[in-house]
C-alpha positions in Angstrom: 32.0 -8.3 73.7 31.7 -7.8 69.9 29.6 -10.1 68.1 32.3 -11.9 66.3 33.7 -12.7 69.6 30.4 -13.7 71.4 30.0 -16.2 68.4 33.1 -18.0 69.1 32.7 -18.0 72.7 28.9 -19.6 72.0 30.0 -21.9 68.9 30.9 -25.3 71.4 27.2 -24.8 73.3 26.1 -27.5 70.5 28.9 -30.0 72.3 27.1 -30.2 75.4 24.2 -31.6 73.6 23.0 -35.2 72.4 19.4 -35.7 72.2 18.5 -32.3 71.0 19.6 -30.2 68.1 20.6 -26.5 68.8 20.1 -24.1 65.9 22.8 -21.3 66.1 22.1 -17.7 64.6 23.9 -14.8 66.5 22.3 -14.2 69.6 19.3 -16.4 68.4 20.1 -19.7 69.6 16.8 -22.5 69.1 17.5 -26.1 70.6 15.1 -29.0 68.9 13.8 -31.8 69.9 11.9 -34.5 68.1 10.3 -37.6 69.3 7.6 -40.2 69.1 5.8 -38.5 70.6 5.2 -35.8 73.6 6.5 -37.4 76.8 10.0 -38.3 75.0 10.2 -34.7 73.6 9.7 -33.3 77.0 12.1 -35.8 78.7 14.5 -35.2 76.0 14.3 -31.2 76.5 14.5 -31.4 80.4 17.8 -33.7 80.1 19.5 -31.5 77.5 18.6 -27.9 79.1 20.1 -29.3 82.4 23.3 -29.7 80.3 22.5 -26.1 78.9 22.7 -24.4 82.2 25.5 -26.0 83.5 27.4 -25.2 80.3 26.6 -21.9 80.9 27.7 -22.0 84.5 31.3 -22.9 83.5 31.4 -20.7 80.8 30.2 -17.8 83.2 27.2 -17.2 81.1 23.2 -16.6 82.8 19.9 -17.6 80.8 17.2 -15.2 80.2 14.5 -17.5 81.3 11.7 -14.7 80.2 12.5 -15.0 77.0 12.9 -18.3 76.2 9.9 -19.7 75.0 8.5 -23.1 74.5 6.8 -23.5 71.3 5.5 -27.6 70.9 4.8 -28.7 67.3 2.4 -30.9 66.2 -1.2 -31.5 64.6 -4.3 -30.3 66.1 -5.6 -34.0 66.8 -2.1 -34.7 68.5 -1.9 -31.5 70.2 -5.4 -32.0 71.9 -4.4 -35.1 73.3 -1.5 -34.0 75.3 -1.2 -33.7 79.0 0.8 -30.7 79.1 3.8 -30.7 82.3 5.8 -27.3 82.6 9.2 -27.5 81.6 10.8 -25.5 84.2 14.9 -23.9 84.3 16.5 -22.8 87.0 12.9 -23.3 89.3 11.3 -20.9 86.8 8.7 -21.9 84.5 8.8 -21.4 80.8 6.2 -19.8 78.9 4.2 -22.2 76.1 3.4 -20.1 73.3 1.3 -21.2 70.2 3.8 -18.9 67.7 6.8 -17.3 68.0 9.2 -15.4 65.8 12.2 -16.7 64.3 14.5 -15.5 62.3 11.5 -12.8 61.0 9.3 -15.9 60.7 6.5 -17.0 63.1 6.0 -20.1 63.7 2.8 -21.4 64.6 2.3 -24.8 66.7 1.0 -26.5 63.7 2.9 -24.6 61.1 0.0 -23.6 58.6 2.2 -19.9 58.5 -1.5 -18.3 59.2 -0.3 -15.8 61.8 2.6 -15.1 59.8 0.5 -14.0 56.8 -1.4 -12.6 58.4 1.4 -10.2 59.8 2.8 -10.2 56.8 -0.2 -9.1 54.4 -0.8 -6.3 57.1 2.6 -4.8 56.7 2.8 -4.8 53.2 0.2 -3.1 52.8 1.5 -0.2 55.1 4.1 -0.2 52.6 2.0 0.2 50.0 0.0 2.6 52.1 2.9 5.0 51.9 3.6 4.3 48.0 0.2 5.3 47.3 0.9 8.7 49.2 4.1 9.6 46.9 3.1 8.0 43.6 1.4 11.1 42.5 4.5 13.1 42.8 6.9 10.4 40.8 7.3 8.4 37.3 6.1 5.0 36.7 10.3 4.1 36.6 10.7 5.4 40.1 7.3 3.9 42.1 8.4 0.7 40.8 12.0 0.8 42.3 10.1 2.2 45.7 7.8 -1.1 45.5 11.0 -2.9 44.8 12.7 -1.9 47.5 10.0 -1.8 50.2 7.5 -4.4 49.4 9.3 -7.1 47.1 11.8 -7.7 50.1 8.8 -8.8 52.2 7.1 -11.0 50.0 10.4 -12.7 49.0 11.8 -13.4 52.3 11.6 -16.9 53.1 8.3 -17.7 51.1 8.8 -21.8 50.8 5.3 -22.0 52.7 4.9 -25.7 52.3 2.2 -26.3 54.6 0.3 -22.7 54.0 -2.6 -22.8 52.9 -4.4 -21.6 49.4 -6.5 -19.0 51.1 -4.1 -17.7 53.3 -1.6 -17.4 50.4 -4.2 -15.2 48.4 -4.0 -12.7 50.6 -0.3 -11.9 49.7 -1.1 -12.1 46.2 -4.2 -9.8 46.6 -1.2 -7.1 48.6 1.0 -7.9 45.3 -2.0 -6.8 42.9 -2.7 -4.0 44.7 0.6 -2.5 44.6 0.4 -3.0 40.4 -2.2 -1.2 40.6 -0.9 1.6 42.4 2.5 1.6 40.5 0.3 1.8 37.4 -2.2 3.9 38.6 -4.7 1.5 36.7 -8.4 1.3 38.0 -9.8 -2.2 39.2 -11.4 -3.0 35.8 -7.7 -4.0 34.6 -7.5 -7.7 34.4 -4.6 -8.4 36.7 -2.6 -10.5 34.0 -2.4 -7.3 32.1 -1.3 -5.4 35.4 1.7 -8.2 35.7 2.5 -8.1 31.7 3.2 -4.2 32.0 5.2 -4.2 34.9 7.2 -7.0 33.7 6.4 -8.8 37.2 5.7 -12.0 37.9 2.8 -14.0 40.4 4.1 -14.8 44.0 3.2 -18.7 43.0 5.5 -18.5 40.3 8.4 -16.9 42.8 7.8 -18.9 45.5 8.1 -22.3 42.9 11.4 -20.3 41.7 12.9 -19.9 45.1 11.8 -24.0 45.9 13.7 -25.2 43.3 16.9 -23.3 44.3 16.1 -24.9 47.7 16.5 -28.5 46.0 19.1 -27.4 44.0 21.1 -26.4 47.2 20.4 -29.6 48.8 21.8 -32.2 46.1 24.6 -30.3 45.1 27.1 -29.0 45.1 28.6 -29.5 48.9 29.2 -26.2 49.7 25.6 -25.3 49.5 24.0 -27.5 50.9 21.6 -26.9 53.8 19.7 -28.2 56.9 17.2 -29.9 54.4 20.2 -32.2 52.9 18.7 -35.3 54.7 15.4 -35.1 52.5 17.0 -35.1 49.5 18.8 -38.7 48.5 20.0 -39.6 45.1 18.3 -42.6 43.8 21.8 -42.7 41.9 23.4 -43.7 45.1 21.0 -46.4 46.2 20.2 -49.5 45.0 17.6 -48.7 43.2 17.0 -49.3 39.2 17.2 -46.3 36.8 14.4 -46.6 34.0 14.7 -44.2 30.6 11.6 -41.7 32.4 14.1 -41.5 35.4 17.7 -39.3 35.4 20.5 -40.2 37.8 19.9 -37.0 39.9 16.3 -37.7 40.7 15.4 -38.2 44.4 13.8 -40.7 46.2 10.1 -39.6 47.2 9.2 -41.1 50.5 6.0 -43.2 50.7 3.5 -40.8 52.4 -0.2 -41.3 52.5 -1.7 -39.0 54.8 -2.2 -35.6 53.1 -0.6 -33.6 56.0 2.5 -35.8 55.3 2.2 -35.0 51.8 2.8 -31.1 52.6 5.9 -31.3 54.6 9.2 -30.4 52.5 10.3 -33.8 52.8 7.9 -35.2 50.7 7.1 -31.7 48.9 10.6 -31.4 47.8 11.7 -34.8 46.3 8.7 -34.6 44.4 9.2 -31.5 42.8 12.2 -32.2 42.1 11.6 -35.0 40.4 9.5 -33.2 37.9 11.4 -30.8 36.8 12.6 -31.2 33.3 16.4 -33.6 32.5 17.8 -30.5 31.3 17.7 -28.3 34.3 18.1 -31.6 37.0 21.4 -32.7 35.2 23.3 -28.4 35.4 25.2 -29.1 39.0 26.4 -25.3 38.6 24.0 -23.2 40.7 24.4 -20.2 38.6 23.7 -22.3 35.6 20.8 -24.0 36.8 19.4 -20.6 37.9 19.6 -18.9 34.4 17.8 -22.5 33.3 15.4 -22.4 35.6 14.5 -18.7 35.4 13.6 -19.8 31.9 11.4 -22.0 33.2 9.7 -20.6 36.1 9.0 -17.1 33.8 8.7 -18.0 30.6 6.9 -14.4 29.9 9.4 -12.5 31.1 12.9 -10.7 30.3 15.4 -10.1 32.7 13.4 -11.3 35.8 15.2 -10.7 38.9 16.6 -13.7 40.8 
């Protein structure tokens, strides 16, 4: 079976469900479940996989059991508390892990991103390993279309790390500087704005703000963009809710978050940056439009930045 056709024959799994959520990529399938706390999680995932397996007996289907995982989210404080109970399929038991990867992603039980970059930072810098053994033998032009095509891709690829932290985040840039350093073949005296100024490139902060605000851009409109996120993102425009002359009609509404954890989740994260960008860019409901304006924005310094 092709994978077009093993798509379609998969599409109606998410039918069978109603307390859980699946996630559908491919062969890649993730069901989520979200609760109050870890006893209705678990009860909610024992329920739905038992409508899982018997879907896939009438659709002549088997589960891998060894490779499903069990990844359980939370903060350190609640994940220390819990009295953990096997969820079992089939009478096999399914592993707990404390990250797995998804989608090229790992995700860690308390999604700080650590493990994933820490992965990250150690494979771009075999990448750079191997454009330090060829950048001898080529032009400037040509080791910066080799970092371009085998480091950039990594360091873009999903980088809305919310909850990552400052430290871990340094690291990436520290692989970034290196590589400018390479490409220029510049000793480590050279201040690093200078490195960034003659490659025309910009910091990863300044990317990863760039790629967020696309994010929120995607959510509020227009429809046929819109993603998973779409929830987080209501119009205080379509509310009740009282539009002073410091306010536009497409800012969001922040949610009322106090605990600083809180305050790094994309729900809160994203309303509020949102809100901050300037009218100009807020008001462009084009996406390519908005892009070129916030481009603008996001790298003032630089010409012809790619998106």
């Amino acid at each position: 079976m092709g994978p077009l056709l093993f798509i379609i024959y998969i599409n109606d799994i998410t039918k069978c469900l109603s307390k859980c959520t699946a996630k559908l990529h491919a062969d890649d399938t993730a069901i989520v479940a979200s609760g109050n706390g870890y006893i209705d999680v678990m009860l909610s995932l024992r329920i739905e996989m038992s409508n899982i397996v018997e879907w896939l007996r009438l659709n002549k289907l088997t589960l891998n059991v060894k490779k499903t995982k069990l990844l359980i989210l939370g903060t350190l404080h609640k994940l220390s508390r819990i009295k953990y109970s096997p969820l079992m399929i089939c009478n096999e038991v399914v592993e707990r892990v404390d990250y797995f990867k998804y989608l090229g992603i790992f995700l860690d039980k308390n999604l700080t991103f650590n493990h994933h970059i820490d992965k990250l930072y150690k494979q771009t810098c075999s990448k750079i390993g191997l454009l330090k053994r060829v950048r001898y033998l080529t032009d400037r032009p040509t080791a910066l279309t080799l970092y371009k095509s085998l480091v950039l891709p990594h360091l873009d690829y999903c980088d809305v790390y919310t909850t990552a932290k400052q430290e871990s985040l340094s690291k990436l840039q520290t692989a970034q500087n290196i590589a400018c350093r390479t490409i220029l073949l510049a000793d480590k005296l050279m201040p690093t704005n200078v490195l960034h100024e003659s490659l025309n490139m910009s910091l990863l902060a300044d990317q990863r703000n760039f790629h967020f605000g696309n994010l929120c851009h995607k959510n509020i409109f227009p429809e046929e963009m819109r993603t998973g996120l779409i929830n987080f993102f209501k119009l205080k425009s379509d509310g009740n809710i009282r539009i002073s002359h410091r306010m536009t009609a497409k800012d969001v509404v922040v949610p009322d978050i106090r605990l600083q954890l809180g305050r790094k989740s994309i729900g809160y994260r994203g309303p509020a940056f949102w809100n901050k960008l300037p009218k100009y860019s807020k008001d462009t409901e084009k996406f390519s439009s908005f892009v070129t304006k916030w481009k603008c924005i996001c790298f003032p310094n630089f010409e012809n930045h790619p998106t």
